[in-house]
C-alpha positions as CSV (number, residue, x, y, z in Angstrom):
1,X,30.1,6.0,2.8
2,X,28.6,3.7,5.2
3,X,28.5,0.0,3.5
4,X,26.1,-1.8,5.9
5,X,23.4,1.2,5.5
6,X,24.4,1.2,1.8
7,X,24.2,4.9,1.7
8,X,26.4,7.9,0.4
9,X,27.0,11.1,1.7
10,X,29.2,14.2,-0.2
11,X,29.0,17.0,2.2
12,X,30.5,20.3,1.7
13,X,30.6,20.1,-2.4
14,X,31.8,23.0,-4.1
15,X,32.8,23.6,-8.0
16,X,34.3,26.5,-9.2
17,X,33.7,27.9,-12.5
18,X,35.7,26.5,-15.5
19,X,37.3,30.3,-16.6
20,X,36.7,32.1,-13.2
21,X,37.4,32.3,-9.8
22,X,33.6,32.0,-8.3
23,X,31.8,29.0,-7.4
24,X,29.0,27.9,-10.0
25,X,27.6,24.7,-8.0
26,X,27.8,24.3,-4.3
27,X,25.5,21.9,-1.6
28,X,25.6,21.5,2.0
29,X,25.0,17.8,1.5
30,X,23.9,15.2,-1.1
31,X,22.4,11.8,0.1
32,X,21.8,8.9,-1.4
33,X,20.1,5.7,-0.3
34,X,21.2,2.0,-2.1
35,X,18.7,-0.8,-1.7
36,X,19.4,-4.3,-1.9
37,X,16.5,-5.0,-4.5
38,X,18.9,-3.0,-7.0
39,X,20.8,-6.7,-7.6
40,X,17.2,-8.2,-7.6
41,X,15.8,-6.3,-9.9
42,X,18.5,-4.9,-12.5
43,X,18.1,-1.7,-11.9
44,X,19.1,1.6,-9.0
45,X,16.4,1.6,-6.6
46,X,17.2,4.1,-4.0
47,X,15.3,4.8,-0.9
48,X,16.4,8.3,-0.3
49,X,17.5,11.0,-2.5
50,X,18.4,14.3,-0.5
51,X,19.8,17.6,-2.1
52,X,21.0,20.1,0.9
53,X,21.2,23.8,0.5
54,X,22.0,23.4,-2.9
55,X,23.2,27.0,-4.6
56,X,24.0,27.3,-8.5
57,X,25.6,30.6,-9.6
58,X,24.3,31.9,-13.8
59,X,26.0,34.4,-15.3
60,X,25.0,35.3,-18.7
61,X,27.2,36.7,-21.1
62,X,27.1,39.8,-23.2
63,X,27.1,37.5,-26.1
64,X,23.9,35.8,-25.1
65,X,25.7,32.4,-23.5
66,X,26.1,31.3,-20.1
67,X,29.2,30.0,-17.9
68,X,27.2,26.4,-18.8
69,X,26.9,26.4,-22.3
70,X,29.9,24.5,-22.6
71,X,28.3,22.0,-20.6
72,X,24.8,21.7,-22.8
73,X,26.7,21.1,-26.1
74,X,28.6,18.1,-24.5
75,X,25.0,16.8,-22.8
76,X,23.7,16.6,-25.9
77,X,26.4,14.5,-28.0
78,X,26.3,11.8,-25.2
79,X,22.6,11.9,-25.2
80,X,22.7,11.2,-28.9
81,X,25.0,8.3,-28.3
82,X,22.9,7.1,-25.4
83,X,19.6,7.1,-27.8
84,X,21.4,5.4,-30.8
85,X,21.9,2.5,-27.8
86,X,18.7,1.5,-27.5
87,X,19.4,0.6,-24.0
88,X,16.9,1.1,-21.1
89,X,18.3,1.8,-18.0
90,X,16.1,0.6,-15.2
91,X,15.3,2.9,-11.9
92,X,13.2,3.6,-8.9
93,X,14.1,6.6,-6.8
94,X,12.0,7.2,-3.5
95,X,12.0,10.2,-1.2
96,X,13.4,12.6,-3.5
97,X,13.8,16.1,-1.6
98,X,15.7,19.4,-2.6
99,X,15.6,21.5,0.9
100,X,16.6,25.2,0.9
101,X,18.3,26.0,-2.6
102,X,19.1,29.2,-4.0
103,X,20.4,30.7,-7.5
104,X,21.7,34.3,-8.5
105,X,21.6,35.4,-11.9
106,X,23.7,38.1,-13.4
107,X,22.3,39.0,-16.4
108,X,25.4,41.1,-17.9
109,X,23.3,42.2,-21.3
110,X,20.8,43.7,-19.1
111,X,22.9,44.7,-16.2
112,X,20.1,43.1,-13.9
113,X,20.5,40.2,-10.8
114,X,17.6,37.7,-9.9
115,X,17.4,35.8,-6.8
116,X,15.7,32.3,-6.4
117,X,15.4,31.5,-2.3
118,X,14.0,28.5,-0.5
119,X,13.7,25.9,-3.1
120,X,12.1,23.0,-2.2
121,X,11.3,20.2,-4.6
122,X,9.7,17.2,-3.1
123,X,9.3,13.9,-5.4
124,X,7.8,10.9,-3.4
125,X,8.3,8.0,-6.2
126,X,9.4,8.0,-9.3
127,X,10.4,4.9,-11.3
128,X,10.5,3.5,-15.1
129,X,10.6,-0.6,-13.5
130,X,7.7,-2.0,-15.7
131,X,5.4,-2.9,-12.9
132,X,5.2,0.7,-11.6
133,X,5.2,2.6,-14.5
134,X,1.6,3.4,-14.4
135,X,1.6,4.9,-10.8
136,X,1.6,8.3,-10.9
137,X,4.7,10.5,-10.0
138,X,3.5,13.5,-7.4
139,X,6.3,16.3,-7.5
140,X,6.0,19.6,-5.5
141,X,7.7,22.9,-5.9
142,X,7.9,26.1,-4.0
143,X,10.6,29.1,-4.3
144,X,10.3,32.5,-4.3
145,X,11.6,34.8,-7.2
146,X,12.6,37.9,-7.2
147,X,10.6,38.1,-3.7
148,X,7.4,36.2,-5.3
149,X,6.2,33.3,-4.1
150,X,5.9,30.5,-6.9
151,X,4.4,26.5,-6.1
152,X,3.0,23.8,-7.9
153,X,1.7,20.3,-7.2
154,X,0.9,17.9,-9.8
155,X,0.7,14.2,-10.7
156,X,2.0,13.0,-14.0
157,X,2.6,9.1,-15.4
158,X,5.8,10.2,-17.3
159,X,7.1,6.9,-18.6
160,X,3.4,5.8,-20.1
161,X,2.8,6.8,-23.9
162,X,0.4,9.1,-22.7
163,X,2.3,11.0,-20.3
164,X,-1.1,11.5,-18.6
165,X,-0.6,14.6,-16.4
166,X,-2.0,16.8,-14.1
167,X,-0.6,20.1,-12.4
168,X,-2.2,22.6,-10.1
169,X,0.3,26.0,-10.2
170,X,0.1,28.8,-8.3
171,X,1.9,32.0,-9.4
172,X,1.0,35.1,-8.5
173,X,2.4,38.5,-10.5
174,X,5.2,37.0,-12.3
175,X,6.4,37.7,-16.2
176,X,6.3,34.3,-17.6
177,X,6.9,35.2,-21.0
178,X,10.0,37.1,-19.3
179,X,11.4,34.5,-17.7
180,X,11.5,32.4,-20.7
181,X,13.7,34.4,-22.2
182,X,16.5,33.5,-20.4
183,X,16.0,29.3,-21.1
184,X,18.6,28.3,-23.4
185,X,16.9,26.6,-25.8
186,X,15.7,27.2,-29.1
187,X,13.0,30.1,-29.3
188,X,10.2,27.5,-30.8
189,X,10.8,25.0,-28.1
190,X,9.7,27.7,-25.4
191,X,7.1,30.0,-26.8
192,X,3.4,30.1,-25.0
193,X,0.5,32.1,-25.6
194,X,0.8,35.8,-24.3
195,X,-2.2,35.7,-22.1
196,X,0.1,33.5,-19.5
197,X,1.7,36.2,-17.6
């Protein structure tokens, strides 16, 4: 931590699964940068956020869960509290990069492992403070799965009611409807037509 910077650094993070030996979650380095206009303005602005070599380790189970599902049920009880709050929690996060992450994903049912390399996310601004909430939020993506290339641009006004969005996506011989298959979410939350493969 260095307090006259105001900024944060966890370097060599590593979590190991709750029942196993492995790691699940592991980064080279997260970094966060405070500013001062966080006391003006009543809310976390941040002028960096950077995500380092960041690895995450799925396994799913014969059964159909994952080593996280645990982890979803809980999200979702404190996001039910949080909403029955009514509380808006004010933000603005600048510079927002993921450098260089990776996943492997056993898939015990199917006896198959996939490989995500060379994430990079890239989010230049994104904030819900009143007077910037109808700028638009640019995120980029680029990986390659499975040894195919996969990237997207886009700009998107998330926190206006009409969540006005636009997203150019370039994937190139890849099984969406696959892929979805492994999302743990409720079937009718995930389905799309079957021409997008």
């Amino acid at each position: 931590m260095n307090p006259f910077e105001l900024s944060l650094s966890v370097r060599g993070l590593a979590i190991s699964e709750r029942d196993g030996p492995g790691t699940w979650i592991s980064a080279e380095e997260i970094f966060a940068n405070l500013q001062l206009a966080s006391m003006i303005r009543w809310g976390a602005v941040l002028s960096e956020v950077r995500l380092s070599r960041p690895y995450v380790n799925i396994v799913r189970r014969p059964d159909g869960s994952y080593n996280f599902s645990d982890l979803i049920e809980e999200f979702g009880k404190v996001r039910s509290k949080r909403i029955e709050e009514d509380r808006v929690r004010r933000f603005s996060f600048n510079n927002i990069r993921m450098v260089d992450g990776s996943v492997d994903f056993d898939d015990g049912p199917k006896k198959t492992r996939h490989e995500i390399r060379g994430i990079h996310v890239g989010i230049p601004f994104l904030s819900n403070l009143p007077y910037h909430v109808d700028r638009y939020v640019q995120p980029s993506f680029a990986a390659v799965v499975n040894g195919k290339e996969v990237s997207f641009k886009g700009r998107s006004k998330p926190f206006q009611e009409s969540l006005e969005s636009v997203f150019d996506v370039n994937i190139a011989n890849l099984d969406i409807p696959y892929y979805l298959e492994y999302v743990p979410l409720h079937r009718s939350t995930r389905s799309l037509p079957p021409s997008w493969t």
